[in-house]
VEXFIBA-277799 format. One line per 10 residues: number of its first residue (from 0); for each residue x, y, z of N, C-alpha, C. Coordinates in Angstrom, 2 decimals, padded with zeros to 5 digits, always signed. Atoms other than C-alpha are relative to their C-alpha. Layout:
! VEXFIBA-277799
NUM) X:Y:Z:X:Y:Z:X:Y:Z  ... .
This chain:
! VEXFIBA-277799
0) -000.37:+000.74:-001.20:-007.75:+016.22:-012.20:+001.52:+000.02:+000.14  -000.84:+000.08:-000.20:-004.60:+016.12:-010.63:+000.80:-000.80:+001.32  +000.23:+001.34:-000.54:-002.71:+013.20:-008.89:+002.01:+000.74:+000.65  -001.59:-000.55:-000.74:+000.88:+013.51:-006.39:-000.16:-002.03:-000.29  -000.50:+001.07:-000.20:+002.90:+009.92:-006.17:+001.31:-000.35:+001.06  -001.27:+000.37:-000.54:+005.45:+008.61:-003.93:+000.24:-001.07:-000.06  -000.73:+001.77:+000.03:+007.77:+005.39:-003.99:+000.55:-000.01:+000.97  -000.74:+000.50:-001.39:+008.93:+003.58:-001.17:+000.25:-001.86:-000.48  -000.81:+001.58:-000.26:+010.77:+000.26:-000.60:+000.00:-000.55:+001.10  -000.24:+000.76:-000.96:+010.57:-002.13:+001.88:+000.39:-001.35:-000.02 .
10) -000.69:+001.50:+000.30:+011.82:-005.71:+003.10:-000.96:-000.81:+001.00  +000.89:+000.97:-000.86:+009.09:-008.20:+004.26:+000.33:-001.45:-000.12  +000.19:+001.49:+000.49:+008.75:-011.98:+004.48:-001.40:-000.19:-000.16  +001.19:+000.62:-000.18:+005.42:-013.81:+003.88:-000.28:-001.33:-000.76  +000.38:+001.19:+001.12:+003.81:-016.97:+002.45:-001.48:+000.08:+000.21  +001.75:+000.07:+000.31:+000.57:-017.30:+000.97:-000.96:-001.15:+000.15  +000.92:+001.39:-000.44:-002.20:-019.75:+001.72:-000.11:-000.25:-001.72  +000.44:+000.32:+001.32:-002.64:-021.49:-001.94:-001.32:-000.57:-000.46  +001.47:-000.17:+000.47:-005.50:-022.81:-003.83:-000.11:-001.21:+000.38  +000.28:+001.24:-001.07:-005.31:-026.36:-001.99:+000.20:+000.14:+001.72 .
20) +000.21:+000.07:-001.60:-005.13:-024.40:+001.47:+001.34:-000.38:+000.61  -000.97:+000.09:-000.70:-001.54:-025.28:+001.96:+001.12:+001.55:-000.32  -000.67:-001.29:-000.30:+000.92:-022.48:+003.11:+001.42:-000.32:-000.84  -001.47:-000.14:+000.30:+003.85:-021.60:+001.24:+001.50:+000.22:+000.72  -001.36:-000.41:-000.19:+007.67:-021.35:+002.06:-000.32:+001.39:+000.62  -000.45:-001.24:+000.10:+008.15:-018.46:+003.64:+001.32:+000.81:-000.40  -001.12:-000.57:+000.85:+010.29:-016.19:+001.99:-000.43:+001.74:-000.07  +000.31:-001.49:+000.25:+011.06:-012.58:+001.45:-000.12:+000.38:-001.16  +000.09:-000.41:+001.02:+010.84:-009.73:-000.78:+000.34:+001.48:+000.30  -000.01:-001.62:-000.15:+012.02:-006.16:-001.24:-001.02:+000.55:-000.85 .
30) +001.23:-000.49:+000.76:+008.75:-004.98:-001.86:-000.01:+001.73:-000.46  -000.16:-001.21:+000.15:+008.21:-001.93:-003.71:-001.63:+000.76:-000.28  +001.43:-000.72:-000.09:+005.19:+000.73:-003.38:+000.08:+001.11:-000.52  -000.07:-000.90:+000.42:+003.99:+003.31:-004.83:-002.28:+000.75:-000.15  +001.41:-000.33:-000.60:+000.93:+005.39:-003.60:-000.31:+001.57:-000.65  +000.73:-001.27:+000.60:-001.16:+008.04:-005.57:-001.13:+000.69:+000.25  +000.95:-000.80:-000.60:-003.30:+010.62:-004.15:-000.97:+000.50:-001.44  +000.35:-001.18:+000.97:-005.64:+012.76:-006.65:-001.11:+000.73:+000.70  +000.97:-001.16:-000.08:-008.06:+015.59:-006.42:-000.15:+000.80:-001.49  +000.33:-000.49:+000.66:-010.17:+017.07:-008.71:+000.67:+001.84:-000.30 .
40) -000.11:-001.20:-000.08:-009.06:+020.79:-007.53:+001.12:+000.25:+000.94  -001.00:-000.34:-001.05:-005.92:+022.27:-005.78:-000.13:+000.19:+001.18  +000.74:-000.83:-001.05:-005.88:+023.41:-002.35:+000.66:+001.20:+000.23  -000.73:-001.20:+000.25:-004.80:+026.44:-001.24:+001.34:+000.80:-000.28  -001.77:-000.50:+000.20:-001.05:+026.21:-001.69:-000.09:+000.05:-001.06  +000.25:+000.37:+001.02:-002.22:+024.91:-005.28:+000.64:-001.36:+000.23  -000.79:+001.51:-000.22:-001.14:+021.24:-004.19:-001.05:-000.87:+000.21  +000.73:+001.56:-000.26:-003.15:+017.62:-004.19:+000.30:+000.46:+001.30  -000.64:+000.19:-000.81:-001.54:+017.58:-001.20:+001.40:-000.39:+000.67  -001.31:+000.05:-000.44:+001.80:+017.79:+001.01:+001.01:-001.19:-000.28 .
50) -000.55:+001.40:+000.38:+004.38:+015.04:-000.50:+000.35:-000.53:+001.31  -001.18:+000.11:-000.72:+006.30:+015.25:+002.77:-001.14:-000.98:+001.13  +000.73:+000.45:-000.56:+002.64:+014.59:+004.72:-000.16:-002.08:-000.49  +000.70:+001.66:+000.99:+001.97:+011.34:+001.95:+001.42:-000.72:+000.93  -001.05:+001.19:-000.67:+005.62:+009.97:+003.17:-000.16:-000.58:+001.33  +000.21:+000.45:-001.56:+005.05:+010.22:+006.45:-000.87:-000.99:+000.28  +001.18:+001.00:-000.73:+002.04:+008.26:+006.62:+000.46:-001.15:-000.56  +000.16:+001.32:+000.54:+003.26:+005.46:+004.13:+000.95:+000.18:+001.02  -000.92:+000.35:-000.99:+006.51:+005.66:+005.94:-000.19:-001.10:+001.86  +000.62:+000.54:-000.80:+004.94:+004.72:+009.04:-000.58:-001.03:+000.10 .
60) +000.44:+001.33:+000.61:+002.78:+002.45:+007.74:+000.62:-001.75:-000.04  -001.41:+001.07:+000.80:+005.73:+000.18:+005.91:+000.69:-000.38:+001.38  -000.45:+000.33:-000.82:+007.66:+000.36:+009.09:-000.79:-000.75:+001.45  +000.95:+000.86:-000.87:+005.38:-001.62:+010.81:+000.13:-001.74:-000.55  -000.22:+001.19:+000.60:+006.10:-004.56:+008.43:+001.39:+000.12:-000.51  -001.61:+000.01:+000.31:+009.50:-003.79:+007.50:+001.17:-000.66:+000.59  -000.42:+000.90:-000.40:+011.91:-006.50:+007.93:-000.64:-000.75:+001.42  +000.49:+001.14:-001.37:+009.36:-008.78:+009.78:-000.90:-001.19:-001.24  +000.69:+000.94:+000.86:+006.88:-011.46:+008.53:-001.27:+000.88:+000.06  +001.18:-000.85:+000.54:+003.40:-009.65:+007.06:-000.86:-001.00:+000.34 .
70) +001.15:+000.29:-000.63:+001.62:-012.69:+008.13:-000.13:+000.07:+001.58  -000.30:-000.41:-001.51:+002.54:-011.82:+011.81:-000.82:+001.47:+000.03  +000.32:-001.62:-000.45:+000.63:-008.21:+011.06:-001.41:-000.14:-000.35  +001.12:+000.17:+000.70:-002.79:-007.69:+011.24:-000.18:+001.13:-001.47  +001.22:+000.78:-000.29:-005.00:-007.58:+008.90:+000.51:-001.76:-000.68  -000.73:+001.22:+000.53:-002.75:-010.89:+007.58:-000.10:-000.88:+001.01  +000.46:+000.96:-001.25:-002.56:-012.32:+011.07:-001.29:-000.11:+000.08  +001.44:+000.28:+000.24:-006.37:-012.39:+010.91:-000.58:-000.75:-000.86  +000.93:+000.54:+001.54:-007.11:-014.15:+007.84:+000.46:+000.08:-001.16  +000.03:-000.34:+001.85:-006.18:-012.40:+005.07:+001.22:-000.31:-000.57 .
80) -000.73:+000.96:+000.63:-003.79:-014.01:+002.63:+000.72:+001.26:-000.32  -000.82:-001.07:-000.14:-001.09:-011.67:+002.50:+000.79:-000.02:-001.51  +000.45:-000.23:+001.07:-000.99:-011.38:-001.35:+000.49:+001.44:-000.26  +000.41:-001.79:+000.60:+000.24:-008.27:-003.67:-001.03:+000.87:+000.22  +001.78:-000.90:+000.21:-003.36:-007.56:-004.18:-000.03:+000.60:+001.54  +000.80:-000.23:-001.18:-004.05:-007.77:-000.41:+000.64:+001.11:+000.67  -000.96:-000.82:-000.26:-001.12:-005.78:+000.50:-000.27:+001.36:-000.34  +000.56:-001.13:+000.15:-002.15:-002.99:-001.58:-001.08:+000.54:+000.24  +001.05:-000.63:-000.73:-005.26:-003.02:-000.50:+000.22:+000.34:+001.48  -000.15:-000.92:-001.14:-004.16:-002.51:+002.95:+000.66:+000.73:-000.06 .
90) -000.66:-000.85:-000.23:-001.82:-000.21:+002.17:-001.09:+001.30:-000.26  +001.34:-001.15:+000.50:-004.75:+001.79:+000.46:-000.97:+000.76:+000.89  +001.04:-000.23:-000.96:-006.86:+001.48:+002.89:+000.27:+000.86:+000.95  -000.41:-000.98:-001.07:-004.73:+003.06:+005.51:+000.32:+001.08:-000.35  -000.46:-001.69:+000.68:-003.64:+006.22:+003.59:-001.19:+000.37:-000.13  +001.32:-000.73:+000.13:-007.18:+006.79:+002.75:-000.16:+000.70:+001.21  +000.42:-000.71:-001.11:-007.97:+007.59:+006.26:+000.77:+001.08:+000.22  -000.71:-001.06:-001.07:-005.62:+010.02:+006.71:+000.07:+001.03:-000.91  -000.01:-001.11:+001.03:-005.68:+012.11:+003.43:-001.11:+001.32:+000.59  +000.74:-001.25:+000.40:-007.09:+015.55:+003.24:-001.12:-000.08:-000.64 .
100) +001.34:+000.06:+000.24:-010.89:+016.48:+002.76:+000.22:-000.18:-001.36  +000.18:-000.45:+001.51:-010.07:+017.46:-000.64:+000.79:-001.16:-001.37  -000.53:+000.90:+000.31:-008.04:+014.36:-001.74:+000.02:-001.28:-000.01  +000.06:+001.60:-000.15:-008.49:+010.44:-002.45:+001.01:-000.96:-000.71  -001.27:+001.33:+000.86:-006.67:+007.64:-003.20:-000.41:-000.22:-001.39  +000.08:+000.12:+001.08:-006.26:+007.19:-006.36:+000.22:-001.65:-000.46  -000.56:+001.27:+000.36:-003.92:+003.89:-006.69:+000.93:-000.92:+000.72  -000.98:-000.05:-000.60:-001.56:+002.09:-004.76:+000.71:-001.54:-000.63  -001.03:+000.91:+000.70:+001.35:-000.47:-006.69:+000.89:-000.11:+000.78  -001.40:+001.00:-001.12:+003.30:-003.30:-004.80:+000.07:-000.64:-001.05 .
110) -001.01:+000.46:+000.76:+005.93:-004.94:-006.58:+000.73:-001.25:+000.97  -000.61:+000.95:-000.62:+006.83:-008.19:-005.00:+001.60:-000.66:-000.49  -001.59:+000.53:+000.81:+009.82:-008.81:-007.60:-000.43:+000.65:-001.64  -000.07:-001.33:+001.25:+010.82:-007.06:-010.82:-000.92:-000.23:-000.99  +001.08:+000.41:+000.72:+008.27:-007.42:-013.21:-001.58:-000.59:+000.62  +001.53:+000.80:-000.77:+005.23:-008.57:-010.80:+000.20:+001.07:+000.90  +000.36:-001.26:-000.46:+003.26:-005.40:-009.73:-001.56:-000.57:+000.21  +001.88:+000.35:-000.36:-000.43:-005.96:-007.90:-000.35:+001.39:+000.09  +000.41:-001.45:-000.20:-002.36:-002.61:-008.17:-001.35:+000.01:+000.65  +000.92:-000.31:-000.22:-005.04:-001.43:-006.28:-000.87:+001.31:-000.33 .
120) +000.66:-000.89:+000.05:-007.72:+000.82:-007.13:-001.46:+000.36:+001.13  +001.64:+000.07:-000.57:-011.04:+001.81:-004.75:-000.79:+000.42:-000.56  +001.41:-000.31:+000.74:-014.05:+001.50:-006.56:-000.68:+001.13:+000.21  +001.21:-001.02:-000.57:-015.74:+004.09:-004.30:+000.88:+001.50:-000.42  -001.20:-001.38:-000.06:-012.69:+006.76:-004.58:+000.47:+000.34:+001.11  -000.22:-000.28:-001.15:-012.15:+006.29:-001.23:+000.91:+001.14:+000.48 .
């Protein structure tokens, strides 16, 4: 198997709903990401896939929440507790769709502050 990675940085605010239901401070974070493709088999360049393609899409992505508040974005404005974990799972989620037949997500690591990393994995291999 063989796996590509890219890192990216961004600057969000958010606060989290806690475990009595009250909302935190909001506050920022230069969040940091880091998104891993794999595939079992090359494709025809011999590549997982294009690094320049992977940026683009997180790129995009990130700049959608980049210097704003993350609970202002869906799927956070909706509900969801805007959380490392949750974060990477949407970040996951959206790169999945756009990868190559031959390529799945592998992992995707947010870093809310130095030492505190939430990782996601998809069970399915999405």
């Amino acid at each position: 198997m063989f796996s590509v990675t890219i890192s990216r940085v961004f600057a969000a605010a958010h606060a989290i709903r806690l475990y009595d239901g009250a909302l935190e401070t909001v506050h920022g974070h230069n969040w940091t990401v880091d998104v891993s493709v794999a595939s079992d088999a090359l494709d025809d360049i011999e590549v997982v896939m294009d690094f320049h393609a992977l940026e683009q899409t997180v790129d995009a992505l990130l700049a959608k929440a980049h210097n704003g508040n993350l609970n202002d974005l869906p799927p956070f404005s909706e509900g969801v507790n805007p959380t490392a974990e949750r974060v990477a799972m949407w970040i996951g989620g959206e790169v999945a769709k756009t990868l190559p037949d031959q390529a799945r997500l592998e992992e995707v690591r947010v870093g809310e502050a130095p030492g505190c990393v939430a990782t996601y994995r998809p069970a399915s291999g999405v």
